[in-house]
C-alpha positions as CSV (number, residue, x, y, z in Angstrom):
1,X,135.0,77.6,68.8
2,X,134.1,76.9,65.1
3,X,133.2,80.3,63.0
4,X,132.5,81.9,59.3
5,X,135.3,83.0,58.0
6,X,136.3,83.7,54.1
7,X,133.8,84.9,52.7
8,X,133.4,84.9,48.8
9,X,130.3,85.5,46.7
10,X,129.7,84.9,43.0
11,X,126.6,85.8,41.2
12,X,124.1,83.8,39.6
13,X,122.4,86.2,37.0
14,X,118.8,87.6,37.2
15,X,116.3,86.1,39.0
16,X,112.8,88.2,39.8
17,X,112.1,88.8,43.2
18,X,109.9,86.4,45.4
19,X,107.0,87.5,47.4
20,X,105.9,88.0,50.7
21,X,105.5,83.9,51.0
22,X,108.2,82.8,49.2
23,X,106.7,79.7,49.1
24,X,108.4,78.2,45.5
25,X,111.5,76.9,45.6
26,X,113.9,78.3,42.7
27,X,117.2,77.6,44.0
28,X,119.5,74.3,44.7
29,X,123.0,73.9,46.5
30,X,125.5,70.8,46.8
31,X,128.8,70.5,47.6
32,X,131.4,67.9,46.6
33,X,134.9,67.7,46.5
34,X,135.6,71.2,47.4
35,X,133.4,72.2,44.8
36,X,130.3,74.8,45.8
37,X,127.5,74.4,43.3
38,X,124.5,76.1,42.5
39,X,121.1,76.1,40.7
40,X,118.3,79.0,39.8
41,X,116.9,80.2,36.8
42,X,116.5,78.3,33.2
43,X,117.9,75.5,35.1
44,X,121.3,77.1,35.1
45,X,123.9,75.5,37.2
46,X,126.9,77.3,39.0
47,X,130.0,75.5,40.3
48,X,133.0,76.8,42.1
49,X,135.9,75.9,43.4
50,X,137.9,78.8,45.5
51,X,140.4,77.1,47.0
52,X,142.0,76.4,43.6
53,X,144.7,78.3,41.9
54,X,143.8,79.8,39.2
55,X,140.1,80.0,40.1
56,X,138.1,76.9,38.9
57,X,134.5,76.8,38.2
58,X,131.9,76.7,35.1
59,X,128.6,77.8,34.5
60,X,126.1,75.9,32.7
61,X,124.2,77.9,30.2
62,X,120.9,76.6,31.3
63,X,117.8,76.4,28.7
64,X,116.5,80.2,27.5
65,X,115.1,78.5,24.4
66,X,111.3,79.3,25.5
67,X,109.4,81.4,27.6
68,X,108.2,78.5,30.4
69,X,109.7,79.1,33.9
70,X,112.6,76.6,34.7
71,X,114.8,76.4,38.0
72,X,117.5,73.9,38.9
73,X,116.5,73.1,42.7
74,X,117.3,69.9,43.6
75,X,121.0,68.8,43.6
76,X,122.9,65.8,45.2
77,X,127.0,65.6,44.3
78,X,129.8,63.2,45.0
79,X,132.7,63.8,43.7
80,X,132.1,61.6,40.3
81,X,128.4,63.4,39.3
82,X,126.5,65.8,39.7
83,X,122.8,65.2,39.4
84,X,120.3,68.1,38.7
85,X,116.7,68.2,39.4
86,X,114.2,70.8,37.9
87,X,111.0,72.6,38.5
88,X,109.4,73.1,35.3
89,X,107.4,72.0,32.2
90,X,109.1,68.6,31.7
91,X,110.5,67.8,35.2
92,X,114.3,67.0,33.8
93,X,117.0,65.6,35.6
94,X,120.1,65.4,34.4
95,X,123.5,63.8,35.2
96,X,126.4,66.2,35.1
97,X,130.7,66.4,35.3
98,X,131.0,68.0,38.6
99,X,134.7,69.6,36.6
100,X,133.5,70.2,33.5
101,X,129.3,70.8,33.8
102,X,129.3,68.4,30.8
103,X,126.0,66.7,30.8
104,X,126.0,63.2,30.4
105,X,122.2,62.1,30.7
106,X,119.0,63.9,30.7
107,X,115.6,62.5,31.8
108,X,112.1,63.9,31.5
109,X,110.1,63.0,34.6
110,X,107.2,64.1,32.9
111,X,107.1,60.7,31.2
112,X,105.9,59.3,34.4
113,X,104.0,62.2,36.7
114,X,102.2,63.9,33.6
115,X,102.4,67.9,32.0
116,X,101.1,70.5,33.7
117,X,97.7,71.7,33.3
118,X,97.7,75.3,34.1
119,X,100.3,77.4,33.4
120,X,101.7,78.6,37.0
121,X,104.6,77.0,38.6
122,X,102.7,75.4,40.9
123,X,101.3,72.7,38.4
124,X,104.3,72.0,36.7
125,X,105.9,69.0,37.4
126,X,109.0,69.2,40.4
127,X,112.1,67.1,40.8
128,X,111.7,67.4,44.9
129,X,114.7,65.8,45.7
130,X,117.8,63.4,44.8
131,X,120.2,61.3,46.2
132,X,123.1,59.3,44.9
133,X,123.9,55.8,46.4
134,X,126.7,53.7,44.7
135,X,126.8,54.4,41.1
136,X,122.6,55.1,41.2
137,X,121.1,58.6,40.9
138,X,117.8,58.6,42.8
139,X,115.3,61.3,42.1
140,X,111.7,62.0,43.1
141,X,109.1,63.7,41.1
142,X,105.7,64.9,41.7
143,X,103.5,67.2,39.8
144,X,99.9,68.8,41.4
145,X,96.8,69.0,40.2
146,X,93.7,70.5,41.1
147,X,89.5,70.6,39.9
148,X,87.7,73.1,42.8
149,X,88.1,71.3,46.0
150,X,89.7,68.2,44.7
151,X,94.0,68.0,44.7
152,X,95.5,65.1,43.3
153,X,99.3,64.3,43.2
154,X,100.9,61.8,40.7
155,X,104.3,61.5,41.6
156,X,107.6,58.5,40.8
157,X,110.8,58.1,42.4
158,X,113.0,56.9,40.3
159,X,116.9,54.6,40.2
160,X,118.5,55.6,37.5
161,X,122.2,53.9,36.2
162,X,125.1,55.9,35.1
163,X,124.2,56.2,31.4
164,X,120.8,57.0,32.4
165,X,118.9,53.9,32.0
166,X,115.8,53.8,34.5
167,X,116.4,50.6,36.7
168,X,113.0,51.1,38.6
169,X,110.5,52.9,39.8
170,X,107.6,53.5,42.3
171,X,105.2,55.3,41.8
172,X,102.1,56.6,43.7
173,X,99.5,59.0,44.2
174,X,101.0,61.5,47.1
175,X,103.4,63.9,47.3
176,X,106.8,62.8,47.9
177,X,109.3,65.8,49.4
178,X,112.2,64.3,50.0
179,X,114.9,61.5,49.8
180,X,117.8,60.1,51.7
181,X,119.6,56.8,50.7
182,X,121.8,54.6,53.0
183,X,122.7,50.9,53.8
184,X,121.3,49.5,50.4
185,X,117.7,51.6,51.4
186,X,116.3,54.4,49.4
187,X,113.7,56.2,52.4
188,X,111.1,58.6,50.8
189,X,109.0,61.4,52.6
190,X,105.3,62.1,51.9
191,X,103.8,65.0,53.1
192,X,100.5,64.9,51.0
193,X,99.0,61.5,50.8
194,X,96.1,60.3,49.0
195,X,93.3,57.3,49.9
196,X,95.0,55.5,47.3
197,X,98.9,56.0,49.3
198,X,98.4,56.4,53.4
199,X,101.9,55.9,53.6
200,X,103.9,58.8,54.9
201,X,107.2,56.8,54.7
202,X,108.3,54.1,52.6
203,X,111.4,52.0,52.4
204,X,112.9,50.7,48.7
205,X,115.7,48.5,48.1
206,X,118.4,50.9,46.5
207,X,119.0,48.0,43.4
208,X,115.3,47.2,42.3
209,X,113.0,49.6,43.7
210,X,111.1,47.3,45.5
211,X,109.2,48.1,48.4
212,X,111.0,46.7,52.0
213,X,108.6,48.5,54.5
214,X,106.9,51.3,54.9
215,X,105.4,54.2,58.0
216,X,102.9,56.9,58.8
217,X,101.9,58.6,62.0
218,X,98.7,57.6,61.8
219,X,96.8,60.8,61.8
220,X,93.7,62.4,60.2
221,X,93.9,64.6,57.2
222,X,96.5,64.4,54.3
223,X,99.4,65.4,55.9
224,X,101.9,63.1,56.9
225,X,106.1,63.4,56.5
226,X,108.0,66.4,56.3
227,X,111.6,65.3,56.2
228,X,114.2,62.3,56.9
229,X,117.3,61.6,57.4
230,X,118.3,58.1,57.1
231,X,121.5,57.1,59.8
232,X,123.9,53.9,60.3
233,X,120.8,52.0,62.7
234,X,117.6,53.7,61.6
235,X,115.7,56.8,59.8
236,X,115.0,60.3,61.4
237,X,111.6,61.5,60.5
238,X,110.1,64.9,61.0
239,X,106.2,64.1,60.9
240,X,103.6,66.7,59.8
241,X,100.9,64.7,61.3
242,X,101.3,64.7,64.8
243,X,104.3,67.4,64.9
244,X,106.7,64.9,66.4
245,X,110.0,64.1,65.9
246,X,110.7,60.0,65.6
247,X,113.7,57.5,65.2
248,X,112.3,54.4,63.6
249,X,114.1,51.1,62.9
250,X,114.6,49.8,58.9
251,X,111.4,48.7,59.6
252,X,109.6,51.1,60.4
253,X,109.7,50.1,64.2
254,X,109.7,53.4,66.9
255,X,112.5,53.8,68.9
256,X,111.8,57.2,70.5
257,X,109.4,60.1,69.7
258,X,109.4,63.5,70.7
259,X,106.9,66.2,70.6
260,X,108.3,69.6,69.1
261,X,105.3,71.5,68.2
262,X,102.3,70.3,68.3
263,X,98.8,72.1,69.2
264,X,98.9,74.4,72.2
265,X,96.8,77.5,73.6
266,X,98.6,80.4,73.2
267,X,96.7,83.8,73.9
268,X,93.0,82.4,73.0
269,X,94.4,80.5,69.9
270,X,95.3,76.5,69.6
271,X,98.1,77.2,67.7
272,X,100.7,74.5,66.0
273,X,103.9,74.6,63.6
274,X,105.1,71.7,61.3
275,X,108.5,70.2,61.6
276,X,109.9,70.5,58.1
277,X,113.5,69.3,57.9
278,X,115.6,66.8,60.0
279,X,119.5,65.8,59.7
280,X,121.6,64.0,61.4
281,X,124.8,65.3,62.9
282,X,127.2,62.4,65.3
283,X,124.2,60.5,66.3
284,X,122.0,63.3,67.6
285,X,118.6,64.4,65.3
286,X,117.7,68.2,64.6
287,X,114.8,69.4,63.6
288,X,113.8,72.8,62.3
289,X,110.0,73.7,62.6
290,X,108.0,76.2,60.3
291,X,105.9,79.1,60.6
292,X,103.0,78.7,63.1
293,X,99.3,77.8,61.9
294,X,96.1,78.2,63.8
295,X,92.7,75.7,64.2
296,X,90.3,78.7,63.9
297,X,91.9,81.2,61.8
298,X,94.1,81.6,58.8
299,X,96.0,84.4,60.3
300,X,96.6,83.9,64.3
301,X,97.8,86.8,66.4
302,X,99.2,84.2,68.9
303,X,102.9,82.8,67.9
304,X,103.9,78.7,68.9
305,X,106.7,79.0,71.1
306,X,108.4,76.1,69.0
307,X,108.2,78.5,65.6
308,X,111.0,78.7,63.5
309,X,113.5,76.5,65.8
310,X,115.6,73.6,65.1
311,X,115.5,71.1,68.1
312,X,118.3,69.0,69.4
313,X,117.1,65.0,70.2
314,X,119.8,63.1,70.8
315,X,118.6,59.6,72.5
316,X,114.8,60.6,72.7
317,X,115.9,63.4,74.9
318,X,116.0,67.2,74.0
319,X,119.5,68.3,74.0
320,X,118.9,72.0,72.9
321,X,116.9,74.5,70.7
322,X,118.0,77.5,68.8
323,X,115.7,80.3,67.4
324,X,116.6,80.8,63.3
325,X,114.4,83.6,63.3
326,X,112.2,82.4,59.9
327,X,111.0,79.8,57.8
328,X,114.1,77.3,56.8
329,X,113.9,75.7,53.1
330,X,116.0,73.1,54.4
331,X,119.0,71.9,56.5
332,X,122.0,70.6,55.7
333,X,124.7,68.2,58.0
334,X,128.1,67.3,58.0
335,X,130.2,65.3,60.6
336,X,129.6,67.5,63.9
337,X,127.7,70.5,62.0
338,X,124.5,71.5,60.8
339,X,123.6,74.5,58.8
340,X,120.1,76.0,58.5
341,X,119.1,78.8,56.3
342,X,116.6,81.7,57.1
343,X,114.0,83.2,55.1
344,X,111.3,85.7,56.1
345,X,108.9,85.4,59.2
346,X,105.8,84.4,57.1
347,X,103.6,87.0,58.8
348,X,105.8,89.9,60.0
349,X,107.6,89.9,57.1
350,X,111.2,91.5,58.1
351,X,114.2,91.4,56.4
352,X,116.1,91.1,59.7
353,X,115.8,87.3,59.7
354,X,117.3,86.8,56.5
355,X,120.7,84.6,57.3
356,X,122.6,81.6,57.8
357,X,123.1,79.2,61.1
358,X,125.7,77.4,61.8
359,X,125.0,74.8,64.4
360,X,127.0,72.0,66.6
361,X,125.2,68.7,67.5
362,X,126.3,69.1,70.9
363,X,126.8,72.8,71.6
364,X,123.9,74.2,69.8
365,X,124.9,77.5,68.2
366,X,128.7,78.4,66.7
367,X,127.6,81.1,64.3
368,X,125.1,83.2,62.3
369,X,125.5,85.2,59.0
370,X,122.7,87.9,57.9
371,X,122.2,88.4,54.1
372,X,120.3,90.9,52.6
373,X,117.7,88.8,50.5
374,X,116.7,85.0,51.9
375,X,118.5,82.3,52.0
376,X,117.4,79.6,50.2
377,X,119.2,76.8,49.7
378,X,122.1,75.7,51.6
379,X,124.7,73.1,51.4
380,X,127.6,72.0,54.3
381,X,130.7,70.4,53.3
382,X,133.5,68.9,55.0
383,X,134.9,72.8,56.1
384,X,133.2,75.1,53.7
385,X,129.5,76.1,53.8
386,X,127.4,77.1,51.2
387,X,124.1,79.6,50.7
388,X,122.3,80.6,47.8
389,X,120.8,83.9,48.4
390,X,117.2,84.9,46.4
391,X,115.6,88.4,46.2
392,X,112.8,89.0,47.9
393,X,110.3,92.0,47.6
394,X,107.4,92.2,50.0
395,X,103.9,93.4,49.0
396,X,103.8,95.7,51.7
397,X,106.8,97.7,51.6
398,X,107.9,97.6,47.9
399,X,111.7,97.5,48.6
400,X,113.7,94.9,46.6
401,X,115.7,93.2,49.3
402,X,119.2,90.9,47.7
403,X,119.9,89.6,45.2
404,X,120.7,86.0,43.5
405,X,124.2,84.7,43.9
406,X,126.2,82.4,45.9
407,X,127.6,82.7,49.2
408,X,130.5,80.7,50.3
409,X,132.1,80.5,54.3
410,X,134.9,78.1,55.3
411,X,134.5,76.4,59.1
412,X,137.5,76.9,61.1
């Protein structure tokens, strides 16, 4: 059976420790071509090659010119680029030498979401996500804003050509989180949407932007997509709004839907967790869910019994369901596998969850890997699987847990 072995680790530099919530990301992963890459602070970025003798890799030297908080946490590679997406005062995205790190374009998304106007992280604009399809990088942006009650998103996805020309862009007033690109299609995930974008899920012709057909579950409130996955027939969706898990058509057309964690009484409480990530592994759809939320209280005793578990649907049908212990920052695929990183449990708040899963699209679980701070970004390659591993300190035990470097397994 398929296992971890070879470990390697390289670190990443200093990075402060995140909180109890580690709810920011400030990390990226990609792989490509046997090369293991890796973003954090200052928008550095890390690659690796370990197979190759001597040792290959560079380091980018990231942007320490001023005081602003900068991370490099959104990465898509193929074997030709390497594009970058950051969480900071201008938004950049660049377009990088996955051998070399040399950078060959830069782009401001600020251009086209706005500048921050607090200070905190929070409000400054966030490359979410990117995708490369053909010989166009596709990145979306979206930067938050709030006045008392009132939150506002201005947000862009964006095609960009090889020397870094914009060839289109759509923009709107929601809160895109994520991208996948396939067939010609660019598919974009909203999980904030506005009275001016209902639209949880929109379709885009990969050449010119424009708009081929678009989704949403339909529910009330603002929340609406939390991940897709685009595959050869159709898209994967992991909806916020109902807590379902769907396969829709090009055209936005169902073809199944499955519930994986919606409302349910559980000890007195109605009790519910989002499903935050999907991918696609040899036709069958997993989902991992997030921490569990309450209709009465902020802070429910009572746990969902689909917390914190990535979910098997192959044909409509649950296949299997694996406990990963905490809240996932994402998920990653490859032919028969599908890797999932651990963080904290959002309440309990124990470093024993901190790890890696390995997962088979028909077997369920191969292998796990603890770490000692949370894992927060991962990336799955054709044999080798890659974590990036953050420090965590929690407010109520005052122990640094990890620190911020790169983990690296083969599959065998």
């Amino acid at each position: 059976m398929p296992e971890l072995v070879d470990p390697a680790r390289r670190s990443l530099g200093d990075l402060s420790p995140a909180g109890s919530r580690h709810n920011r990301a400030r990390s990226g992963a990609a792989i490509a071509d046997d090369r293991l890459f890796a973003g954090g602070a200052d928008g550095r970025v890390a690659a690796h090659r370990p197979d190759a003798t001597p040792l290959e890799g560079w380091a980018g030297p990231g942007d320490q010119s001023t005081a602003d908080e900068r991370y490099a946490v959104s990465l898509a590679a193929t074997a030709d680029t390497l594009v970058v997406g950051e969480r900071g005062p201008d938004g950049r995205v660049a377009a990088l030498s996955p051998a070399t790190g040399e950078v060959r374009w830069r782009y401001a998304t600020a251009a086209d979401v706005g500048t921050a106007t607090r200070e905190s992280l929070l409000f400054q604009p966030y490359v979410v996500d990117a995708a490369v399809i053909d010989d166009t990088a596709v990145v979306a942006a979206r930067r938050y804003d709030r006045d008392g009650d009132d939150r506002t998103w201005s947000s862009v996805v964006l095609g960009v050509d090889p020397d870094g020309g914009v060839q289109w862009r759509y923009a709107a007033h929601a809160s895109p989180i994520a991208v996948d690109v396939g067939d010609g299609r660019v598919v974009v995930a909203y999980n904030r949407c506005t009275a001016d974008h209902v639209y949880g899920l929109v379709v885009l012709d990969a050449d010119s932007g424009a708009l081929l057909a678009n989704w949403d579950p339909g529910t009330e409130g603002d929340r609406r997509v939390g991940d897709v996955a685009v595959v050869d027939d159709g898209i994967a969706v992991a909806s916020h709004g109902d807590k379902h898990g769907y396969l829709l058509d090009f055209d936005g057309g169902e073809r199944w839907r499955v519930d994986l964690a919606s409302e349910r009484s559980v000890d007195g409480d109605t009790v519910y967790a989002y499903p935050n990530h999907v991918a696609v592994a040899d036709g069958t759809a997993v989902f991992v869910t997030g921490n569990t939320y309450a209709a009465s209280t902020r802070d429910p005793d009572a746990r969902h019994p689909r917390e914190h578990t990535a979910v098997a649907v192959d044909g409509g049908d649950v296949a299997w369901t694996h406990d990963v212990g905490g809240f996932a920052r994402g998920v990653a695929a490859n032919g028969s596998f599908v890797a999932v990183p651990s963080a904290q449990h959002f309440r309990e708040r124990s470093a024993d969850t901190h790890a890696v899963h390995l997962l088979d699209a028909t077997r369920g679980h191969l292998d796990s890997r603890s770490l000692p701070g949370v894992a927060a970004a991962v990336a799955l390659g054709d044999d080798a699987l890659a974590v990036v591993e953050e420090p965590v300190e929690y407010h109520d035990e005052g122990v640094t847990h990890g620190t911020h470097r790169l983990h690296a397994w083969r599959v065998r």
